[in-house]
C-alpha positions as a Markdown table, in Angstrom:
| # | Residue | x | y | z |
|---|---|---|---|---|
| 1 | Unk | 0.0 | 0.0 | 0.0 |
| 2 | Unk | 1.4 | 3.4 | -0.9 |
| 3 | Unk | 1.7 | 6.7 | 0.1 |
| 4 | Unk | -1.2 | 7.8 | -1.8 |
| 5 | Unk | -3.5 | 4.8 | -1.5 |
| 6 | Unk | -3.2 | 5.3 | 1.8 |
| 7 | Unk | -4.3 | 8.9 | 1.7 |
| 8 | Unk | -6.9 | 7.8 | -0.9 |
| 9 | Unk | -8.2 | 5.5 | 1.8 |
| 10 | Unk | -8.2 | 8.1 | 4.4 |
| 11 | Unk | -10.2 | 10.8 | 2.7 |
| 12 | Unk | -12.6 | 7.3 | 1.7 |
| 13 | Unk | -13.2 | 7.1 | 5.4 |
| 14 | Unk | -14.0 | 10.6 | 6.7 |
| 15 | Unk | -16.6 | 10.5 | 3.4 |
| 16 | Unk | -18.0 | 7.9 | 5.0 |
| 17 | Unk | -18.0 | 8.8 | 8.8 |
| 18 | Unk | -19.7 | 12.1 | 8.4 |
| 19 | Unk | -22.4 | 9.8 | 6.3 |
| 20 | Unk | -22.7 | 7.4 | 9.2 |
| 21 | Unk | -23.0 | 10.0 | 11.7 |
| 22 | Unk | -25.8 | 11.5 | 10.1 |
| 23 | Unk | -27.3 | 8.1 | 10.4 |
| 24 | Unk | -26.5 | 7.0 | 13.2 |
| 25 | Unk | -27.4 | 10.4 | 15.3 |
| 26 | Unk | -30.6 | 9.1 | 16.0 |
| 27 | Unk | -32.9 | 6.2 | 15.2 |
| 28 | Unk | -36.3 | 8.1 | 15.0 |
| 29 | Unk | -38.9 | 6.7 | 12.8 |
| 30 | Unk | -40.3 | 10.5 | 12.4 |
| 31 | Unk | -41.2 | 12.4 | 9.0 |
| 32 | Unk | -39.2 | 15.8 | 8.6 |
| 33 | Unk | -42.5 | 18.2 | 8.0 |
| 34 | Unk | -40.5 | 20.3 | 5.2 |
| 35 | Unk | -39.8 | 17.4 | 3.0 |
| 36 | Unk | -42.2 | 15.6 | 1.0 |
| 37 | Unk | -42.3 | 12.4 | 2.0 |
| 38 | Unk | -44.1 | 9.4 | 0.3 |
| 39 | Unk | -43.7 | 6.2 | 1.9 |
| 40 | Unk | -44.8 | 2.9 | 0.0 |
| 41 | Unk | -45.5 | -0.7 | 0.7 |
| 42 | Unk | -43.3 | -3.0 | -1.7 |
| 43 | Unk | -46.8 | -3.3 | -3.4 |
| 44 | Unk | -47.7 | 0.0 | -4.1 |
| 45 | Unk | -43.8 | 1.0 | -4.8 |
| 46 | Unk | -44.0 | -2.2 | -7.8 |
| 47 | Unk | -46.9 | -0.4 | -9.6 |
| 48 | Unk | -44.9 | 2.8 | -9.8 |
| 49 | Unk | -42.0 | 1.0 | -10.7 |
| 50 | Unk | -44.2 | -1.4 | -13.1 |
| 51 | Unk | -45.4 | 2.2 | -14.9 |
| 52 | Unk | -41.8 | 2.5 | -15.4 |
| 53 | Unk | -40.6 | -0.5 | -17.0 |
| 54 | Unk | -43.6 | -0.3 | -19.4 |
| 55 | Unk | -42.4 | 2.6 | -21.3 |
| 56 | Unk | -38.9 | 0.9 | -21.3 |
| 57 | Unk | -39.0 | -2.7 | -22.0 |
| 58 | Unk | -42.7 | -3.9 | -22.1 |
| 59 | Unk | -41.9 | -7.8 | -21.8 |
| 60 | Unk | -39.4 | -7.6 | -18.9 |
| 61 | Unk | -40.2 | -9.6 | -15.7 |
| 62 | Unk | -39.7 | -8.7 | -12.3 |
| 63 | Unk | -36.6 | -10.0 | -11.2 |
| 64 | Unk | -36.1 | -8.5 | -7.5 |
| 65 | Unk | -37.0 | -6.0 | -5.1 |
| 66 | Unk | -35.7 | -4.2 | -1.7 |
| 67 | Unk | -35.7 | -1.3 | 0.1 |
| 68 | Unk | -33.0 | 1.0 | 0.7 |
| 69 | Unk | -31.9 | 3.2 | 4.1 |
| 70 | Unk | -33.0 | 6.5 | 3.6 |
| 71 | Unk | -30.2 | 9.8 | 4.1 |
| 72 | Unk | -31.5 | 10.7 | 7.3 |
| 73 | Unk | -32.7 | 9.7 | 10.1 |
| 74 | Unk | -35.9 | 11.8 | 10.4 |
| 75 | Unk | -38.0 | 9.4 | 8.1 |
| 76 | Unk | -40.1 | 6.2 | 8.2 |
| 77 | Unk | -38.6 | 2.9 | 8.9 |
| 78 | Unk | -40.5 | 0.3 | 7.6 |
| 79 | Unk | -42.3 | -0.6 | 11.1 |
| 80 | Unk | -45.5 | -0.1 | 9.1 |
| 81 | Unk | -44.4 | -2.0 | 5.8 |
| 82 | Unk | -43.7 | 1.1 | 4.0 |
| 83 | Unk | -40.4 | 3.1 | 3.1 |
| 84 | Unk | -39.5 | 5.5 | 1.2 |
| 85 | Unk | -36.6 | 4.2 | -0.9 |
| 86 | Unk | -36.9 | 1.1 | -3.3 |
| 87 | Unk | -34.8 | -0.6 | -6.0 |
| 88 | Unk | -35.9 | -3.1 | -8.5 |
| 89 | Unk | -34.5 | -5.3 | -10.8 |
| 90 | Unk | -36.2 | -6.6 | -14.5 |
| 91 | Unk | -34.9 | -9.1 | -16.6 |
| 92 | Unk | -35.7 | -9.2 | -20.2 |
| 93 | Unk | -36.2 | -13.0 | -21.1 |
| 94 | Unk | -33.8 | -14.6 | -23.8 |
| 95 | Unk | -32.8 | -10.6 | -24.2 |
| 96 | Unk | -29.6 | -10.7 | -21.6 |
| 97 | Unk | -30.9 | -7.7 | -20.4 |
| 98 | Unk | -31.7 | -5.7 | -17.3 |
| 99 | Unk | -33.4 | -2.6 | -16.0 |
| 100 | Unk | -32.4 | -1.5 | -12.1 |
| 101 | Unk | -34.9 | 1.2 | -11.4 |
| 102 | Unk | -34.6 | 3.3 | -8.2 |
| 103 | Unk | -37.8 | 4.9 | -6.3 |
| 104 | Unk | -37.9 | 7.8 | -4.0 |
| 105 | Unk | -40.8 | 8.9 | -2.1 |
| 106 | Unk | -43.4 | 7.9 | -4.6 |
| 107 | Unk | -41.4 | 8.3 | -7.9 |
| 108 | Unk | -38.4 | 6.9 | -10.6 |
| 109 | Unk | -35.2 | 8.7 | -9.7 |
| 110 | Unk | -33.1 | 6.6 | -11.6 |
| 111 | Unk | -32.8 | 3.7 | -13.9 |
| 112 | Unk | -30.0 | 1.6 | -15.6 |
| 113 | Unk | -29.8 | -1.2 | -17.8 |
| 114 | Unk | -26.9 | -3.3 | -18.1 |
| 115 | Unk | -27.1 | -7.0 | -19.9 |
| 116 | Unk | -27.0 | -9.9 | -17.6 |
| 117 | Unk | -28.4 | -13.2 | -18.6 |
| 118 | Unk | -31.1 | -14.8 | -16.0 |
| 119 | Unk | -32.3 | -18.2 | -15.6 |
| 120 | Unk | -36.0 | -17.5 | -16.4 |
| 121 | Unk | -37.2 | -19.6 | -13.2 |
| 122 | Unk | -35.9 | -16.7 | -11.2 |
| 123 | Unk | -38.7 | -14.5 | -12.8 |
| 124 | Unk | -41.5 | -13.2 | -10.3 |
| 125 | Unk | -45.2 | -13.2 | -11.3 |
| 126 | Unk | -46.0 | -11.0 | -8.8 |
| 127 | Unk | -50.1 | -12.0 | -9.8 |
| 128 | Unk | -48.7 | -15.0 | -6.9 |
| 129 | Unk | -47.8 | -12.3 | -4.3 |
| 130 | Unk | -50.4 | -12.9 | -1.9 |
| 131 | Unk | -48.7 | -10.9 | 1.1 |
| 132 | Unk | -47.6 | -7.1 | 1.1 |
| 133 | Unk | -44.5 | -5.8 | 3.3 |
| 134 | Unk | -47.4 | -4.5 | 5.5 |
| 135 | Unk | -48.6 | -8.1 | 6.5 |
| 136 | Unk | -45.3 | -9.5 | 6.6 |
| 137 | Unk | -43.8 | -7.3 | 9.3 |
| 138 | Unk | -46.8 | -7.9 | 11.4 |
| 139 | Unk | -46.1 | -11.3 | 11.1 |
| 140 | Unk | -42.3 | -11.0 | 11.8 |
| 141 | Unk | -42.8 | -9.2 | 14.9 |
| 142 | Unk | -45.7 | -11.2 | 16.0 |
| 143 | Unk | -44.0 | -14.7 | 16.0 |
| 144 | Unk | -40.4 | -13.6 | 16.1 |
| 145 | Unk | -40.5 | -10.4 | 17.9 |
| 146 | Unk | -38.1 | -8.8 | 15.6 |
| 147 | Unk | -36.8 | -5.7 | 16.2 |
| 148 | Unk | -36.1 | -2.9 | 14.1 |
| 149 | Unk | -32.3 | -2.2 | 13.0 |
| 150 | Unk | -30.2 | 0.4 | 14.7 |
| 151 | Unk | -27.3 | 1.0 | 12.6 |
| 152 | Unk | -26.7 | 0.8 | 9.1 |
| 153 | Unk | -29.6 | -0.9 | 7.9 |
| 154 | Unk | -32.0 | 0.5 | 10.1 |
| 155 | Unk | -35.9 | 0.4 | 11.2 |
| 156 | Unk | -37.4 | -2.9 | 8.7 |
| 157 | Unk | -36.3 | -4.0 | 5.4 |
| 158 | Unk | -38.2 | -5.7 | 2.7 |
| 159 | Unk | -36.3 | -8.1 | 0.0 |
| 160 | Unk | -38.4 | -9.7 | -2.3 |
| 161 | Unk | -36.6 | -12.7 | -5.1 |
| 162 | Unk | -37.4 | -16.3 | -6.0 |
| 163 | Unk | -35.8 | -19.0 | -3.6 |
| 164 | Unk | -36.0 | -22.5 | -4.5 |
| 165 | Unk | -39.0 | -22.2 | -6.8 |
| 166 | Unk | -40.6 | -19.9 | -4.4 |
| 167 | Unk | -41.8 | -16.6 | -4.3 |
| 168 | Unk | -39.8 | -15.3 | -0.5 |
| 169 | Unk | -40.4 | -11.9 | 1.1 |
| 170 | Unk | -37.8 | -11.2 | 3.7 |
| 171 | Unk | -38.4 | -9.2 | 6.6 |
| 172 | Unk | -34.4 | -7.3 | 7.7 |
| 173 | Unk | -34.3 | -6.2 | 11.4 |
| 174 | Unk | -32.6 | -6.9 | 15.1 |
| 175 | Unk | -33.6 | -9.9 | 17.4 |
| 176 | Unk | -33.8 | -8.8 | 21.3 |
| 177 | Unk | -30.0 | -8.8 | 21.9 |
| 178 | Unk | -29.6 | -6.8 | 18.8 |
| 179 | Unk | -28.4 | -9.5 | 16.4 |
| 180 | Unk | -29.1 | -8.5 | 12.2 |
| 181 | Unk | -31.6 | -11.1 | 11.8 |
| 182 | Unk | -34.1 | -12.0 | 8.4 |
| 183 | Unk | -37.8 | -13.8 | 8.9 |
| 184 | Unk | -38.3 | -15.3 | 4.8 |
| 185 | Unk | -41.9 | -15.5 | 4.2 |
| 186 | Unk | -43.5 | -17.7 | 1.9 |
| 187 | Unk | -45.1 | -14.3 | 0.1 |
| 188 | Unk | -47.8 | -17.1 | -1.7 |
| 189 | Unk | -49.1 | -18.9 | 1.2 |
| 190 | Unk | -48.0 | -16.3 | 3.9 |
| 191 | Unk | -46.3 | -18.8 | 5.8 |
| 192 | Unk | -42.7 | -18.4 | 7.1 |
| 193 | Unk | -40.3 | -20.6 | 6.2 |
| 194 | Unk | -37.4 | -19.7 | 8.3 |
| 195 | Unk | -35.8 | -17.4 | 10.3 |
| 196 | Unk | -32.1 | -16.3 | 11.0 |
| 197 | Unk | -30.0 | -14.6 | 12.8 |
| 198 | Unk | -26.2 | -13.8 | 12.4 |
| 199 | Unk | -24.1 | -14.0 | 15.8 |
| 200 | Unk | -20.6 | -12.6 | 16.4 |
| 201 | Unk | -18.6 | -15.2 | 17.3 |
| 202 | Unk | -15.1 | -13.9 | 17.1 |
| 203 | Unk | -12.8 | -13.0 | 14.2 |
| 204 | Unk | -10.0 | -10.5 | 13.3 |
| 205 | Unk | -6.6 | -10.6 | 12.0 |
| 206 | Unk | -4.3 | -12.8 | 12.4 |
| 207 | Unk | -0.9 | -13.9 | 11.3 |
| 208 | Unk | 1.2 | -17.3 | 11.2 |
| 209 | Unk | -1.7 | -18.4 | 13.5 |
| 210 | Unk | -1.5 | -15.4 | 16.0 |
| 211 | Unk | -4.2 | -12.7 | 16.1 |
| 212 | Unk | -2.4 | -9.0 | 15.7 |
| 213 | Unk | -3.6 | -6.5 | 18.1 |
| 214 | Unk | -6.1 | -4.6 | 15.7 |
| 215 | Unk | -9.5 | -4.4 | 16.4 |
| 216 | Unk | -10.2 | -6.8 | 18.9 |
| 217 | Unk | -13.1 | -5.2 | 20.1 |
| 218 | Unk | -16.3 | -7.5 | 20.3 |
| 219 | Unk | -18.3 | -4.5 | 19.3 |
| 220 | Unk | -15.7 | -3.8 | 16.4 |
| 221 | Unk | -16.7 | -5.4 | 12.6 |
| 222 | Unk | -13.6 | -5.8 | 10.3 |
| 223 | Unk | -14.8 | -5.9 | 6.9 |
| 224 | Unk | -11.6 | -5.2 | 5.0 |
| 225 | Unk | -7.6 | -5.1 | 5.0 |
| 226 | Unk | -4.3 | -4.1 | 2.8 |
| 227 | Unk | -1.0 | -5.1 | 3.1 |
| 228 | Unk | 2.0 | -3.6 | 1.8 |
| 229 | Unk | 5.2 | -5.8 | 0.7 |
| 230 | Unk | 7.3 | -2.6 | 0.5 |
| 231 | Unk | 7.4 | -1.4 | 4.4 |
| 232 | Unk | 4.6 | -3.7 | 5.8 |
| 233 | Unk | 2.6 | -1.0 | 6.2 |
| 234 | Unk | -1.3 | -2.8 | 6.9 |
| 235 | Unk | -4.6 | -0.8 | 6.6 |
| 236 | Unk | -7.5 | -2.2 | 8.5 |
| 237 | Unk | -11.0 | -0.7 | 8.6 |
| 238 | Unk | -14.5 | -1.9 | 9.8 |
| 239 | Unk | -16.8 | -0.4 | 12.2 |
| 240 | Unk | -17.4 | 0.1 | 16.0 |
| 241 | Unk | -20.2 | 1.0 | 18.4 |
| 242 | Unk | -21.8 | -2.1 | 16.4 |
| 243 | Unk | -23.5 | -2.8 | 19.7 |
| 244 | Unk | -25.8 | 0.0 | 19.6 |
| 245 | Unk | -27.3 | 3.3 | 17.1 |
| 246 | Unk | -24.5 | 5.2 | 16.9 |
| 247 | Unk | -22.3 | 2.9 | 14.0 |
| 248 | Unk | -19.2 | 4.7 | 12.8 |
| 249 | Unk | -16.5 | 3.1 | 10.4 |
| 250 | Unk | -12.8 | 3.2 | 11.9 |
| 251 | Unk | -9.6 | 3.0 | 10.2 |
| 252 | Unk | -6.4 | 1.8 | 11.4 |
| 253 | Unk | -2.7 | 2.1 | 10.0 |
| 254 | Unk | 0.5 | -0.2 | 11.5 |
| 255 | Unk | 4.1 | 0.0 | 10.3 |
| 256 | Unk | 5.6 | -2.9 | 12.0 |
| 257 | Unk | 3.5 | -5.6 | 10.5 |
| 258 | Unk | 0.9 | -5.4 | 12.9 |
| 259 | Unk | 2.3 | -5.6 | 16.3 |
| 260 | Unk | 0.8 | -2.3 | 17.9 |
């Protein structure tokens, strides 16, 4: 790693950290009263997005859907089924090509189209989509008692694709000790099919079988690392404060391989 990936990396970082820090300042599922805020079911945000791909590509098929963390905290958070943000993905059959449309507050931002060949069983007819985000985060919280995320992906997410043959809307929040946990529902029958959670169980960085000193926080996340073969310089960055609202990405820089 050089000199100037390193400073590349740095600026990267602080980017980041102011963006998290707006997110993370508070987890309010409140609407600011000077913006104009639309919030849709995954239902209702398909039509609009259905409208869309009409007037694009009229025989693409719905491929998958979710919703997306708004820019700031003062807006809904799923805990009635709706949010504001959505992105879908269409497929063209035998065409290799595909549409990624992006809603905000009611309306298409943004699309692209890029070619990516599908198997065709992967297609939704959502005609079989028997349950709405609004039903299915009753249902998560009802038999699972999820909670709504406090950091990054925060309040309730809604993912919508084909698993297995089936049609599976997945419900994205906390369980009680604040573990990133998914409820997949059956979005046909309305039944779930399973739940899971992801638990911590230790990690970090290690070398010739001895963990370095870097981040061994339990409520530190390492998601990445660089090493340099010129001065053994190694960037590592991740998050802390994992453990509660207030997320914020770290970065940390060792010259002698690691050892402080």
């Amino acid at each position: 790693m050089n000199k100037k990936t390193l400073i590349t990396l740095v600026i990267l970082i602080s980017v980041i950290s102011v963006t998290f820090k707006i997110y993370g300042h508070k987890n309010k599922c409140v609407s600011n009263k000077h913006e104009q805020i639309k919030a849709l079911t995954l239902k209702d945000a398909y039509n609009v997005a259905l409208v869309k791909i009409t007037t694009l590509d009229s025989n693409s098929k719905l491929y998958f859907i979710t919703s997306v963390d708004e820019p700031d905290s003062n807006t809904s958070c799923g805990l009635d089924g709706k949010r504001r943000y959505w992105n879908f993905i269409f497929n063209v059959p035998k065409a290799n090509k595909q549409f990624i449309i992006t809603i905000h507050d009611g309306q298409v931002v943004n699309y692209n189209t890029s070619k990516n060949p599908l198997d065709e069983n992967d297609l939704i007819d959502l005609t079989q989509l028997k349950v709405d985000s609004t039903d299915a985060v009753k249902k998560a919280i009802l038999e699972y008692n999820l909670k709504p995320g406090l950091s990054w992906a925060r309040g309730y997410n809604f993912v919508l694709a084909k698993i297995d043959g089936k049609i599976i809307l997945t419900v994205v929040g906390n369980d009680k000790d604040g573990n990133f946990s998914r409820i997949n529902i059956n979005s046909t029958t309305g039944d779930i099919v399973s739940a899971i959670h992801k638990i911590s169980t230790g990690g970090g960085l290690f070398r010739n079988n001895s963990q370095l000193p870097i981040f061994q926080s339990q409520t530190t996340i390492l998601t990445g690392a660089s090493y340099s073969d010129k001065n053994g310089t190694i960037g590592v960055w991740g998050y802390e404060n994992t453990d509660n609202s207030n997320v914020l990405p770290i970065l940390s820089l060792t010259e002698d391989g690691g050892n402080t």
